[in-house]
Structures are given as C-alpha cells and as structure tokens.
C-alpha positions as CSV (number, residue, x, y, z in Angstrom):
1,X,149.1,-97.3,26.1
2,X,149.0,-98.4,29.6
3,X,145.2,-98.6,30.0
4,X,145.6,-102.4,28.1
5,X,148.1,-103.3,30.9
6,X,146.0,-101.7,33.8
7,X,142.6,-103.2,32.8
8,X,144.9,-106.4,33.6
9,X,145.8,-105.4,37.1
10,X,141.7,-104.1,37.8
11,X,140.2,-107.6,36.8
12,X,140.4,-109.2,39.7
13,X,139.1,-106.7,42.1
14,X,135.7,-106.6,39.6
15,X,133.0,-108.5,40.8
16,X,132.4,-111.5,38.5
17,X,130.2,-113.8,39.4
18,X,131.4,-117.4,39.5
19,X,128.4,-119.3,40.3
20,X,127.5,-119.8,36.5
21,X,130.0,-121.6,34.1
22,X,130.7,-120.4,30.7
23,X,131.3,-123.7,29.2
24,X,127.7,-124.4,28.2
25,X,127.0,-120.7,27.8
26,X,127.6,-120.2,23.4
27,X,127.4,-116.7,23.7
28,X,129.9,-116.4,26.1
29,X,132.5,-119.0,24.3
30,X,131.9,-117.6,21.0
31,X,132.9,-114.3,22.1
32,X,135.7,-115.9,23.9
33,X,137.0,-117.1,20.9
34,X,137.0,-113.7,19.5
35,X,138.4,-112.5,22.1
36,X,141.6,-114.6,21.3
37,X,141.9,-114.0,17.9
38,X,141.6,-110.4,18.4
39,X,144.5,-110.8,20.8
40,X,146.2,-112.3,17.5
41,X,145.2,-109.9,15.4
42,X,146.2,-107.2,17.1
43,X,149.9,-108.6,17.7
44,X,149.9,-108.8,14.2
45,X,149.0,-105.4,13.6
46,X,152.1,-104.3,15.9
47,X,154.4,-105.5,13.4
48,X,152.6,-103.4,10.2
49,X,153.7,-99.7,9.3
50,X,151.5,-97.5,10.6
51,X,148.9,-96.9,7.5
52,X,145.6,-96.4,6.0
53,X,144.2,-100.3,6.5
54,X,146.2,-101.1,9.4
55,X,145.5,-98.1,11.8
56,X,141.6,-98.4,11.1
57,X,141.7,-102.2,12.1
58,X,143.9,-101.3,15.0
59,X,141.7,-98.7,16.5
60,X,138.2,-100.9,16.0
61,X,140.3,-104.2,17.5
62,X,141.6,-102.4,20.4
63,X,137.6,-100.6,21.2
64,X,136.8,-104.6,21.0
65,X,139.6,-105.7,23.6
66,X,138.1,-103.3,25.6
67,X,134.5,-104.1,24.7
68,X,135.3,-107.4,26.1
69,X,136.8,-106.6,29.8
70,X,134.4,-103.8,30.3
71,X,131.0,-105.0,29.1
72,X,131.6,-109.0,28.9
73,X,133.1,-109.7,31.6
74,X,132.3,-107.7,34.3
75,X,128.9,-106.5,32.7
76,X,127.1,-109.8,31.7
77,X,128.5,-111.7,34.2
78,X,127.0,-109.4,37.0
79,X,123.3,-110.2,35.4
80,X,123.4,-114.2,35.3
C-alpha cells in the first residue's frame, strides 16, 4: 500500500537523464498519456466494490503504474 507513495519519495534520487526532451519523443508522450489515464482509472477503481472485473483491472493497472516509474522512467531514460 505504501510502495505507490514511496516510489514517490525515490524518484528524485534516480538518475534520469535530462539532456534529452520528451516533447518530440512519441513514445515517450504516448505512454505519458497512459500513464495519466491510468492514474484515472485507477481512482476510479477505488470507489468500486471489490469484485470479479474490478480487482483484475486493479491489479494489471497498478503492475502498469509501476511499469512506468521502474522501467520508463528511470530505465529508458538512462539509455538516450
């Protein structure tokens, strides 16, 4: 339950590279834009009863919100 909060507080202490710009990097905005309406999504889900549909969708959601900090951020932007 924590580990969303903590991931927070370790961003800034990963080394992201910030010579390269995502704004005319697709990849990077498209999964950006993901990223967001996961966000949404999963806020959404908060408010459900936990069943069936809505646990499956919150467990793959929450593997992408961390997908995203782990691999996409700190990952990819390490190889540019």
């Amino acid at each position: 339950m924590f580990s969303s909060l903590l991931i927070l507080f370790l961003l800034p202490y990963a080394k992201i590279n910030l010579k390269y710009s995502s704004k005319y990097n697709i990849i990077f905005q498209f999964l950006f834009w993901l990223f967001i309406a996961d966000v949404l999504l999963l806020m959404w889900l908060g408010a459900k009863p936990p069943e069936a549909p809505y646990v499956n969708m919150g467990q793959f959601l929450t593997c992408f919100y961390f997908f995203y900090f782990v691999i996409v951020l700190v990952g990819l932007t390490n190889i540019c």
